[in-house]
PyMOL commands that place a pseudoatom at each C-alpha (Angstrom):
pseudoatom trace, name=CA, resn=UNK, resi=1, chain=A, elem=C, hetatm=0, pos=[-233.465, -12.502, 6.112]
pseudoatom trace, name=CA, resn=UNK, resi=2, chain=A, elem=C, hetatm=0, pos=[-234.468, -12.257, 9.589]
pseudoatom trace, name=CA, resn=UNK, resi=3, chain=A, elem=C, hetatm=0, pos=[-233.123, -14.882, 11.834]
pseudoatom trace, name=CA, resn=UNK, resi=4, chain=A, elem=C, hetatm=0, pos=[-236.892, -15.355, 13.487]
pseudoatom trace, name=CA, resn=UNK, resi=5, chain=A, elem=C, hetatm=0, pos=[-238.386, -15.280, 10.049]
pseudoatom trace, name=CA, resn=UNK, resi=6, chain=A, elem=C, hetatm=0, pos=[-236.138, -17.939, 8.820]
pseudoatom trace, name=CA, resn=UNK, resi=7, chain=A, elem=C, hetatm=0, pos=[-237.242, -19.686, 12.499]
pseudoatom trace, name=CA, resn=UNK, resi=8, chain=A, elem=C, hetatm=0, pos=[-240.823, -19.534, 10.831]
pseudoatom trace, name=CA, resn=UNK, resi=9, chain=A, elem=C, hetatm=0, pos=[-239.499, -21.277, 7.584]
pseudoatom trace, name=CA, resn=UNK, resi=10, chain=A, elem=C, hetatm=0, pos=[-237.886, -24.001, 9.797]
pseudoatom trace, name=CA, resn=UNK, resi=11, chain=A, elem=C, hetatm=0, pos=[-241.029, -24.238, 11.537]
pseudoatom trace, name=CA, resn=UNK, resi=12, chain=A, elem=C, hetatm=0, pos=[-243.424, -24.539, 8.950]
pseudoatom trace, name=CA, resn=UNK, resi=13, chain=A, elem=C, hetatm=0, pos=[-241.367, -28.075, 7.383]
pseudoatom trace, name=CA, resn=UNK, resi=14, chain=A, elem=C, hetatm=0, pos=[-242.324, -30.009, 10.995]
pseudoatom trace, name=CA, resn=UNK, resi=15, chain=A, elem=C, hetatm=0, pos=[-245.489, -31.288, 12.230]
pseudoatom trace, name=CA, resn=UNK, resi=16, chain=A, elem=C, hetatm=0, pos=[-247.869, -29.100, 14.251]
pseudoatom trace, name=CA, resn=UNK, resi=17, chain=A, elem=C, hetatm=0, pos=[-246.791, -29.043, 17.784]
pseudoatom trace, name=CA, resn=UNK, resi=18, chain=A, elem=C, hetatm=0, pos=[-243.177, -30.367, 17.159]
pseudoatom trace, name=CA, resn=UNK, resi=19, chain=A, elem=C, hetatm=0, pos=[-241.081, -28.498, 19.677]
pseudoatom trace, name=CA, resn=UNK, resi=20, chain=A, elem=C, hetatm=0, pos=[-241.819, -31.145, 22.120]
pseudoatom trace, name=CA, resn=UNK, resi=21, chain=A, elem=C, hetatm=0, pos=[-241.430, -34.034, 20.351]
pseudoatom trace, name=CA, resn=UNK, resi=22, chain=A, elem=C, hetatm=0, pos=[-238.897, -32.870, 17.794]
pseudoatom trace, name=CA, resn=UNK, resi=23, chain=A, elem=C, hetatm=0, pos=[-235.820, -32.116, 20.008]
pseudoatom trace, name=CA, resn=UNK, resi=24, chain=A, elem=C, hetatm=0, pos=[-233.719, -31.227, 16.497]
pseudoatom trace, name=CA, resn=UNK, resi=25, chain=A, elem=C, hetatm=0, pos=[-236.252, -28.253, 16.862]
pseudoatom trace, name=CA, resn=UNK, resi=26, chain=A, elem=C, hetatm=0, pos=[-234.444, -27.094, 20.126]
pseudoatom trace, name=CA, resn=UNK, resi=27, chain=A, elem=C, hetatm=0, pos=[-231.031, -27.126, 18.270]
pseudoatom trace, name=CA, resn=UNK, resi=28, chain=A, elem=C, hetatm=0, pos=[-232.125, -24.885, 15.527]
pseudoatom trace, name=CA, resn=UNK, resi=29, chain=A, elem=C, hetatm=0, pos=[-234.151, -22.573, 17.866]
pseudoatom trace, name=CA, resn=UNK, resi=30, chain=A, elem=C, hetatm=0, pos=[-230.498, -21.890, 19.768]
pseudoatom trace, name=CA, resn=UNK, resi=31, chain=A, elem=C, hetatm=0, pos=[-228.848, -21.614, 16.587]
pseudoatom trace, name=CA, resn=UNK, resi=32, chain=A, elem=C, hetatm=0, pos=[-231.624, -18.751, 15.619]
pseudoatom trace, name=CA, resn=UNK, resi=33, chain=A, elem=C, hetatm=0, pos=[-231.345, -17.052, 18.823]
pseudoatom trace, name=CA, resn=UNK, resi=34, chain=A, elem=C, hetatm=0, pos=[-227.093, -16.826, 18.857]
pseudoatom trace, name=CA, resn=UNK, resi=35, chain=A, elem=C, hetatm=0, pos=[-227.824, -15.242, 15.696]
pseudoatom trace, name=CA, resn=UNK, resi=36, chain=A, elem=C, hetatm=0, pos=[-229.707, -12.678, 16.085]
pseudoatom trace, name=CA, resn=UNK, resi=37, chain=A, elem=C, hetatm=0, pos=[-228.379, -11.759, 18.970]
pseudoatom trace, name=CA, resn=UNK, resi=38, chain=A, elem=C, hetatm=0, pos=[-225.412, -11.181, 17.190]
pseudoatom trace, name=CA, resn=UNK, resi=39, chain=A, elem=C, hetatm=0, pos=[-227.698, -8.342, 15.049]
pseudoatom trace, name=CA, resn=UNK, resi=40, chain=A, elem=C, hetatm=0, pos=[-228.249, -6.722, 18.443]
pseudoatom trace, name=CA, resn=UNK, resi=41, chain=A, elem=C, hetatm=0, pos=[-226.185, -3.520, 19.154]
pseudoatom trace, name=CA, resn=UNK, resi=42, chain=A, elem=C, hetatm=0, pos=[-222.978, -4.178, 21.543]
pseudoatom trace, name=CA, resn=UNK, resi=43, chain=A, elem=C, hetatm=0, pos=[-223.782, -3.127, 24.822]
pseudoatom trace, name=CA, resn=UNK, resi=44, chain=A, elem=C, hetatm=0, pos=[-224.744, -4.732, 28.266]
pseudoatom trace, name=CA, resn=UNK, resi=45, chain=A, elem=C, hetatm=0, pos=[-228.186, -6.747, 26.927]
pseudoatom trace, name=CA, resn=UNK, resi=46, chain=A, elem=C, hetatm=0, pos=[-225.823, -8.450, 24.135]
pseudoatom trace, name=CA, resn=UNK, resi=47, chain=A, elem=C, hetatm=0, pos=[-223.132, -9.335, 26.437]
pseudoatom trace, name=CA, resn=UNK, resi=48, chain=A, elem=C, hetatm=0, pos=[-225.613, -10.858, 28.816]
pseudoatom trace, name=CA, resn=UNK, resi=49, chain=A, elem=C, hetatm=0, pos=[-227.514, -12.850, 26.036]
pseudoatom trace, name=CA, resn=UNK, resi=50, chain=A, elem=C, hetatm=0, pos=[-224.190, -13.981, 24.039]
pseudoatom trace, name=CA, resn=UNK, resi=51, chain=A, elem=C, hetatm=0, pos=[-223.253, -16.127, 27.431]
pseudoatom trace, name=CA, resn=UNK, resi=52, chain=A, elem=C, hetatm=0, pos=[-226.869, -17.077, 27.729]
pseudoatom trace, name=CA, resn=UNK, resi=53, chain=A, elem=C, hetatm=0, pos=[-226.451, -18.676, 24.178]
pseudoatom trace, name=CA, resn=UNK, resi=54, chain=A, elem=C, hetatm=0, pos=[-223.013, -20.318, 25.051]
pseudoatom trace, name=CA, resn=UNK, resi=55, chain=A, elem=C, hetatm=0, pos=[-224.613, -22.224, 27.924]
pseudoatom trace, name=CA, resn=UNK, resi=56, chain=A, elem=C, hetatm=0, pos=[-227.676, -22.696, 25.770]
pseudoatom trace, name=CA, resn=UNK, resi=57, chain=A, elem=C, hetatm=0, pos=[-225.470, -24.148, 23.273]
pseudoatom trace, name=CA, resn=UNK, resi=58, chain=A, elem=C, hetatm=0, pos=[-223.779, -26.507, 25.188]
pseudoatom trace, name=CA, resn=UNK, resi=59, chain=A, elem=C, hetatm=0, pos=[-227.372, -28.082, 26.850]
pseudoatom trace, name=CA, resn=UNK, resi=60, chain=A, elem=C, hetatm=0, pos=[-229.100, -28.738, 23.275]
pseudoatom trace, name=CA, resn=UNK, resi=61, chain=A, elem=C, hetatm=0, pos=[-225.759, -29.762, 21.827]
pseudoatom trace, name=CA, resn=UNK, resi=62, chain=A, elem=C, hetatm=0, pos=[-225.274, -32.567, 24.796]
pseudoatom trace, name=CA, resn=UNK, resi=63, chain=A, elem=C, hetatm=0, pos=[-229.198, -33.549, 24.682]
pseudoatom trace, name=CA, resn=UNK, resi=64, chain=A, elem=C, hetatm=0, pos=[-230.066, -33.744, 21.044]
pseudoatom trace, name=CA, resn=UNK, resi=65, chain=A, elem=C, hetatm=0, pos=[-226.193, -34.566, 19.704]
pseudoatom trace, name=CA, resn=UNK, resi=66, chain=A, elem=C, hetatm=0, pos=[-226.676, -31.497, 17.317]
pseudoatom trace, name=CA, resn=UNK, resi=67, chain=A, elem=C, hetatm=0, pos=[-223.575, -29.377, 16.861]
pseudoatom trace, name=CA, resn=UNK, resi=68, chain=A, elem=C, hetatm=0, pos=[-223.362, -26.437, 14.691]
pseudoatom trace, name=CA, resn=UNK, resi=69, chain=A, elem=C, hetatm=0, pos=[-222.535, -23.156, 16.141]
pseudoatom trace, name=CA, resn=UNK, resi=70, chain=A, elem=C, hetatm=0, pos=[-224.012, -19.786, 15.057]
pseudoatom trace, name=CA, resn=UNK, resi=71, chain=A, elem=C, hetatm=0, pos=[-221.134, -19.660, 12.768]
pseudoatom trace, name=CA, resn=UNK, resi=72, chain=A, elem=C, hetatm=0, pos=[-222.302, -21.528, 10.483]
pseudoatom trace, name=CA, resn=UNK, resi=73, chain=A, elem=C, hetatm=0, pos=[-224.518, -19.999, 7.921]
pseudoatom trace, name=CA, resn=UNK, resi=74, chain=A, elem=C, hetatm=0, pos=[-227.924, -21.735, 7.150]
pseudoatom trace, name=CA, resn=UNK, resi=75, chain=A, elem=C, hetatm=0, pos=[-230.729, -20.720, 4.718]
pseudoatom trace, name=CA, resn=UNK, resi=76, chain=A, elem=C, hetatm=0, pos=[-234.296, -21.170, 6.221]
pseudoatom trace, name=CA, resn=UNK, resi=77, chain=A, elem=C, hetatm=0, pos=[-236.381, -23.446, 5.955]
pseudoatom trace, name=CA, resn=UNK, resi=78, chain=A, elem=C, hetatm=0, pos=[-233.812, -26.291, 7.630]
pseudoatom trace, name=CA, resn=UNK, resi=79, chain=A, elem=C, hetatm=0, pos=[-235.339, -29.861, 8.749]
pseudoatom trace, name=CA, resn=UNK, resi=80, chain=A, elem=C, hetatm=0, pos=[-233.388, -32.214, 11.012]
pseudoatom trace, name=CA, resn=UNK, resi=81, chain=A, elem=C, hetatm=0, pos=[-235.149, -35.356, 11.008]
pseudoatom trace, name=CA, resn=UNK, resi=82, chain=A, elem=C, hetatm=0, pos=[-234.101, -37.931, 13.487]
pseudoatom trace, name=CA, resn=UNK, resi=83, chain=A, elem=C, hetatm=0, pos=[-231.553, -35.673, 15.357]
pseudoatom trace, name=CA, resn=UNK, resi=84, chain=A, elem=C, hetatm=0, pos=[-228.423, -37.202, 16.876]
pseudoatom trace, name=CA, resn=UNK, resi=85, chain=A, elem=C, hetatm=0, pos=[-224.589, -36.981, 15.497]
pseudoatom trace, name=CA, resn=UNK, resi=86, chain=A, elem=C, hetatm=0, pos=[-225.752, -34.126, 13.553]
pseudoatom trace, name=CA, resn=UNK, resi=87, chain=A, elem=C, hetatm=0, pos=[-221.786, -32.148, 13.375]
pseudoatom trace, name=CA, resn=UNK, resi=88, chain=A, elem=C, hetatm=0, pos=[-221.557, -29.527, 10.870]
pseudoatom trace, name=CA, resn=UNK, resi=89, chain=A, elem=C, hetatm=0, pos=[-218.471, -26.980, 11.093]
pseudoatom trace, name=CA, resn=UNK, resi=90, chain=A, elem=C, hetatm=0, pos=[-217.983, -23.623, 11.487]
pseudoatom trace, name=CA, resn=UNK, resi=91, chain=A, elem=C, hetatm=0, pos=[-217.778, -21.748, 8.068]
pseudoatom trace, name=CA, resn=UNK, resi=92, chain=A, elem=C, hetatm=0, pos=[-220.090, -24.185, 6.343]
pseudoatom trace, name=CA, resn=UNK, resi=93, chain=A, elem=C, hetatm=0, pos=[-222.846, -22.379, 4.260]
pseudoatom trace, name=CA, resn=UNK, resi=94, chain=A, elem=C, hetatm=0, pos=[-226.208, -24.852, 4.047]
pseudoatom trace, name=CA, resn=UNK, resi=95, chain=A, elem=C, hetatm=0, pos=[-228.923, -22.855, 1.692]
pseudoatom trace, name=CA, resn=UNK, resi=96, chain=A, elem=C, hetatm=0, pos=[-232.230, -22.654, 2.137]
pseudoatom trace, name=CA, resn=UNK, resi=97, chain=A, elem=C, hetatm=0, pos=[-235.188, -26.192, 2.701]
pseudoatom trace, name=CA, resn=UNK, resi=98, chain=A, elem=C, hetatm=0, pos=[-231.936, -28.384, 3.141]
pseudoatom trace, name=CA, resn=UNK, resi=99, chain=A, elem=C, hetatm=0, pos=[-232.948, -31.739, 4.942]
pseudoatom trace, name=CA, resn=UNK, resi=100, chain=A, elem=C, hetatm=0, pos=[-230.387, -33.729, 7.416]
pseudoatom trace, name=CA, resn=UNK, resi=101, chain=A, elem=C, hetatm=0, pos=[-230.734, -36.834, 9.075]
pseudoatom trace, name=CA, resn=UNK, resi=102, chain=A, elem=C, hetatm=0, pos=[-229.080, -38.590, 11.926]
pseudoatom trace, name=CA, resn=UNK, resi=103, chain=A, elem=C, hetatm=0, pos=[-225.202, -38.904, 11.843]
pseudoatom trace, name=CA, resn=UNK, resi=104, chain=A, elem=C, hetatm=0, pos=[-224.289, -35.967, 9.098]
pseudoatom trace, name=CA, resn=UNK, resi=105, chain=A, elem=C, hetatm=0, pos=[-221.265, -34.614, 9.066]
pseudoatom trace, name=CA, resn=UNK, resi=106, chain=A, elem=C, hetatm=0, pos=[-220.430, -31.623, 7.181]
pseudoatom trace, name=CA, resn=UNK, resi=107, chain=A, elem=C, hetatm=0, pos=[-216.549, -30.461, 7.855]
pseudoatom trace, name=CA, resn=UNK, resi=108, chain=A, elem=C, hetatm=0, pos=[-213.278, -29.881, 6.463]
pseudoatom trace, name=CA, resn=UNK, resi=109, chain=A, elem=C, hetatm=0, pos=[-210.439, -32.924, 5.717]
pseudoatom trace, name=CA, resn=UNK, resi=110, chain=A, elem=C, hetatm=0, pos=[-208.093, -31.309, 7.769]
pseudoatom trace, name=CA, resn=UNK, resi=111, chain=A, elem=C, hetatm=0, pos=[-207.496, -28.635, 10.140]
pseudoatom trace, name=CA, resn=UNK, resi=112, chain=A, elem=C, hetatm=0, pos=[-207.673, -25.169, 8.702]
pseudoatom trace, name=CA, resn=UNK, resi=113, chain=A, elem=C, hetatm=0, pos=[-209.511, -26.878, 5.687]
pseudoatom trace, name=CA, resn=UNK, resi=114, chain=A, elem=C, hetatm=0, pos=[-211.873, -25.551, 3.118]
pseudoatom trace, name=CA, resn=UNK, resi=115, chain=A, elem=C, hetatm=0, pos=[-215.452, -26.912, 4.104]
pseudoatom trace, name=CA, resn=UNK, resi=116, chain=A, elem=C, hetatm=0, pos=[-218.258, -27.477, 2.237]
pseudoatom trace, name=CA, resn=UNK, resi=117, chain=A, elem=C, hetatm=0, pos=[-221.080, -24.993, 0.278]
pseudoatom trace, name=CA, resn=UNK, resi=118, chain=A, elem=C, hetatm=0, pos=[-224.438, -26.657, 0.053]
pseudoatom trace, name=CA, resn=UNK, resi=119, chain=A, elem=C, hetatm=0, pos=[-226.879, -25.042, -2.038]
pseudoatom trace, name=CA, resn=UNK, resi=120, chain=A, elem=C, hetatm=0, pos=[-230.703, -25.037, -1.821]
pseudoatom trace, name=CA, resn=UNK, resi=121, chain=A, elem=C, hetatm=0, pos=[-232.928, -28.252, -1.066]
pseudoatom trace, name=CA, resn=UNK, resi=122, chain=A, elem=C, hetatm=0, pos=[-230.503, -30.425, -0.861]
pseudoatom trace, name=CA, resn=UNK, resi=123, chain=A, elem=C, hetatm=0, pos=[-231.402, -33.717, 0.895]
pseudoatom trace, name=CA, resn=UNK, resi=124, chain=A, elem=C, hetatm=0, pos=[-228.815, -35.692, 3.065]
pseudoatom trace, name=CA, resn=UNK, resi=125, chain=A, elem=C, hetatm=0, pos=[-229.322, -39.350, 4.086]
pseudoatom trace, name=CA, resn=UNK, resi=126, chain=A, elem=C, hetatm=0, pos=[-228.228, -40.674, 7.295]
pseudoatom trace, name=CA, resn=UNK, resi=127, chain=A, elem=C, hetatm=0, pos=[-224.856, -41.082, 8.394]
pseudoatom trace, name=CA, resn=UNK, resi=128, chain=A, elem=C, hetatm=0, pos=[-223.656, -39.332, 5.566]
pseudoatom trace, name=CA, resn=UNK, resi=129, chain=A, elem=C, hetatm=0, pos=[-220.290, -37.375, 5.388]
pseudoatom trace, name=CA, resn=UNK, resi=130, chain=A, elem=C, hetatm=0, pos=[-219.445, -34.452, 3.253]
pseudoatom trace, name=CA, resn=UNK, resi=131, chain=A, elem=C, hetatm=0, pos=[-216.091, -32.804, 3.766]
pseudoatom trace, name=CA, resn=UNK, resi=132, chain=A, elem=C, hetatm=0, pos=[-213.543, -30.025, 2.300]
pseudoatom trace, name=CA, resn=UNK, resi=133, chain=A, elem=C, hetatm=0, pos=[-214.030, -27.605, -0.120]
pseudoatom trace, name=CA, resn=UNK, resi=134, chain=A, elem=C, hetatm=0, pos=[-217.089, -29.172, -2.177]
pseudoatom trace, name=CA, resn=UNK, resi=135, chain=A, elem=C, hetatm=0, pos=[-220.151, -27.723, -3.343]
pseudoatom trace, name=CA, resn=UNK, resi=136, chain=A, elem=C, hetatm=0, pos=[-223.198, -29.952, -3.086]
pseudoatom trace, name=CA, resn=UNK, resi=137, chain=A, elem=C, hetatm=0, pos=[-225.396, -28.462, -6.012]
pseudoatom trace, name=CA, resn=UNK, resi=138, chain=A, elem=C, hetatm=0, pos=[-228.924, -27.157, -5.633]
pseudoatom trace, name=CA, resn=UNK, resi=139, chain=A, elem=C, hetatm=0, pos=[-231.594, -30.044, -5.148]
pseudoatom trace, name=CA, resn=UNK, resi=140, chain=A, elem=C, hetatm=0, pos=[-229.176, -32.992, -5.081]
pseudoatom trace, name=CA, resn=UNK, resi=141, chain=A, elem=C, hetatm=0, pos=[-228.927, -36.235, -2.508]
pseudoatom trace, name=CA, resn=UNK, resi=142, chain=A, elem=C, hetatm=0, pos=[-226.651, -37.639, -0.663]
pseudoatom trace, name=CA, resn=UNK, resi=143, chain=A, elem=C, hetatm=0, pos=[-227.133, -41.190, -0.092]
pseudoatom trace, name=CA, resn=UNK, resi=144, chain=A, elem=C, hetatm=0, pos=[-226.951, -42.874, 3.526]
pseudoatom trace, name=CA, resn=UNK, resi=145, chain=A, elem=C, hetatm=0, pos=[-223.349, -42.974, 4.283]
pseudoatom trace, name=CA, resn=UNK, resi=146, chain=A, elem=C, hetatm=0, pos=[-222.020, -41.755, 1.841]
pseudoatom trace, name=CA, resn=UNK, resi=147, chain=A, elem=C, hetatm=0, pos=[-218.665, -40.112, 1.941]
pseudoatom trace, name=CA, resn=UNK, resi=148, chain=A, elem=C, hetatm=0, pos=[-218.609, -37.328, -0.439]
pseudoatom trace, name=CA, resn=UNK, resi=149, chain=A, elem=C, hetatm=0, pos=[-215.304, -35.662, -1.374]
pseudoatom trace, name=CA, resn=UNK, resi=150, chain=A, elem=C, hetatm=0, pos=[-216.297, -34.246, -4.920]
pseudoatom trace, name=CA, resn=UNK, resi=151, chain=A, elem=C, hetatm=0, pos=[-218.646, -31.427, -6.139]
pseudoatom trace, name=CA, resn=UNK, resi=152, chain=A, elem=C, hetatm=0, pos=[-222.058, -33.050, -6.861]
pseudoatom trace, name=CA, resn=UNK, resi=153, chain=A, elem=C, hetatm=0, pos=[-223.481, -30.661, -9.572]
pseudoatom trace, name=CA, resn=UNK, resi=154, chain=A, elem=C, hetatm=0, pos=[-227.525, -29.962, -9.445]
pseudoatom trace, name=CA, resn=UNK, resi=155, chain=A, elem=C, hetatm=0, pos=[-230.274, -32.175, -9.366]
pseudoatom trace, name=CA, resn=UNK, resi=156, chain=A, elem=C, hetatm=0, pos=[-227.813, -35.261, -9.070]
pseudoatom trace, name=CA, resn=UNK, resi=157, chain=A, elem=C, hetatm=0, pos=[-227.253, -37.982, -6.426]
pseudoatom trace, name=CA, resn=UNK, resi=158, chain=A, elem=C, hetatm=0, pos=[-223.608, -38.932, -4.704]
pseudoatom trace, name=CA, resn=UNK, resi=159, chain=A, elem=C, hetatm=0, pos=[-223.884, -42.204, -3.074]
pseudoatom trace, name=CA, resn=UNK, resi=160, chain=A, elem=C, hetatm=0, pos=[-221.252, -44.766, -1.667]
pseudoatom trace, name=CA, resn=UNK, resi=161, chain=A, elem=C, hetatm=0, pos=[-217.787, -44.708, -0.439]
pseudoatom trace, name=CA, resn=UNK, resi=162, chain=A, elem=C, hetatm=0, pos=[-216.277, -42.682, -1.927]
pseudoatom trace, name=CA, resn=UNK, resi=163, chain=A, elem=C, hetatm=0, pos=[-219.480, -41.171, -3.277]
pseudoatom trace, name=CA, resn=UNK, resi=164, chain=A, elem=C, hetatm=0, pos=[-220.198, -41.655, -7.289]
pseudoatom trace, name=CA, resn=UNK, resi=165, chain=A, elem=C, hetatm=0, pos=[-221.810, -38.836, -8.657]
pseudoatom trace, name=CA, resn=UNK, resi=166, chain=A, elem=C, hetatm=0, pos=[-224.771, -40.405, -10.396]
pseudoatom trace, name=CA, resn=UNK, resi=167, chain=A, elem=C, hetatm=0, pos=[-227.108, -38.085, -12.803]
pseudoatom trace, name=CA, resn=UNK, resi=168, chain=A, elem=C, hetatm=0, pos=[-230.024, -38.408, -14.888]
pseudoatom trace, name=CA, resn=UNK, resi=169, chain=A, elem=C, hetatm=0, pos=[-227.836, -39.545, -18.029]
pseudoatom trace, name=CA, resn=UNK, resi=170, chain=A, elem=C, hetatm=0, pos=[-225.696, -42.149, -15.301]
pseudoatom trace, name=CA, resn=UNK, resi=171, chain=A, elem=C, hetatm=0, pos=[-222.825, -42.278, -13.272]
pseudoatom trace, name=CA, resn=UNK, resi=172, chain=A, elem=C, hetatm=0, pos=[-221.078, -39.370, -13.710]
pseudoatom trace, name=CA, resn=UNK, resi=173, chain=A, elem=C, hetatm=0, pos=[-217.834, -39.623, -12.441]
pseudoatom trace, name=CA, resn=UNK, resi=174, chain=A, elem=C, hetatm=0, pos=[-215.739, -41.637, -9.806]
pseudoatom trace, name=CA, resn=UNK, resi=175, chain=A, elem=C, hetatm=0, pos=[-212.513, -40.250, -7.403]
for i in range(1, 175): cmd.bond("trace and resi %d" % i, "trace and resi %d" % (i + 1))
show_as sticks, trace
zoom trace
């Protein structure tokens, strides 16, 4: 998909008029644009626009406390509510209509690490953490800090510290 056309997807899950008052907005516009710049042919124009991005990056990241670099690869349709402390590393894949709130943390449990795969809709509450090589499964939640260090398999909730996996027929399963 399109990097502006997943933009539109982003778009379309805030409020009318949100760029101003939604500064999480202003994160995932950046993100967008380092993106498809990188779909640009190399030459001068890319070059120019890649350092434009960098220094783009660094603003939004210091004013809204939302870090993810274009690395990272995110379906659209992406909602931040309540940005701040928003850190997701490089190499994490987030699907498409995922929700984060303040304080999320998506990353690896040590350097070098696997990170996380989070599949589509899946809802994170705030100050929740979900690091190494997991895969959160399509439409699941992750409870307000929670620390999840376990796959969470569809349609299923992880919540405490560690996280429990709890599903429809009960707790699942405990590390």
């Amino acid at each position: 998909m399109n990097e502006w056309h997943a933009y539109r997807a982003d778009r379309a899950r805030y409020p009318k008029n949100a760029f101003l008052r939604e500064q999480s907005l202003w994160a995932i516009w950046v993100y967008r644009f380092g993106r498809a710049n990188d779909q640009r042919p190399p030459g001068p124009i890319q070059w120019l626009l890649e350092r434009f991005y960098w220094v783009l990056f660094r603003i939004v990241e210091t004013l809204t406390g939302c870090s993810f670099t274009k690395a990272v690869q995110i379906g659209p349709g992406l909602r931040i509510h309540h940005f701040g402390n928003i850190f997701i590393h490089e190499g994490v894949i987030i699907g498409a209509r995922c929700t984060l709130r303040q304080g999320v943390t998506l990353g690896n449990r040590i350097e070098g690490g696997p990170v996380p795969t989070i599949e589509d809709g899946v809802e994170f509450g705030a100050g929740s953490q979900v690091l190494g090589g997991v895969r959160i499964g399509r439409g699941s939640k992750i409870g307000a800090q929670s620390l999840v260090l376990q796959n969470v398999p569809p349609e299923a909730s992880a919540v405490g510290v560690p996280a429990r996996i709890l599903t429809k027929k009960g707790i699942a399963s405990h590390e």
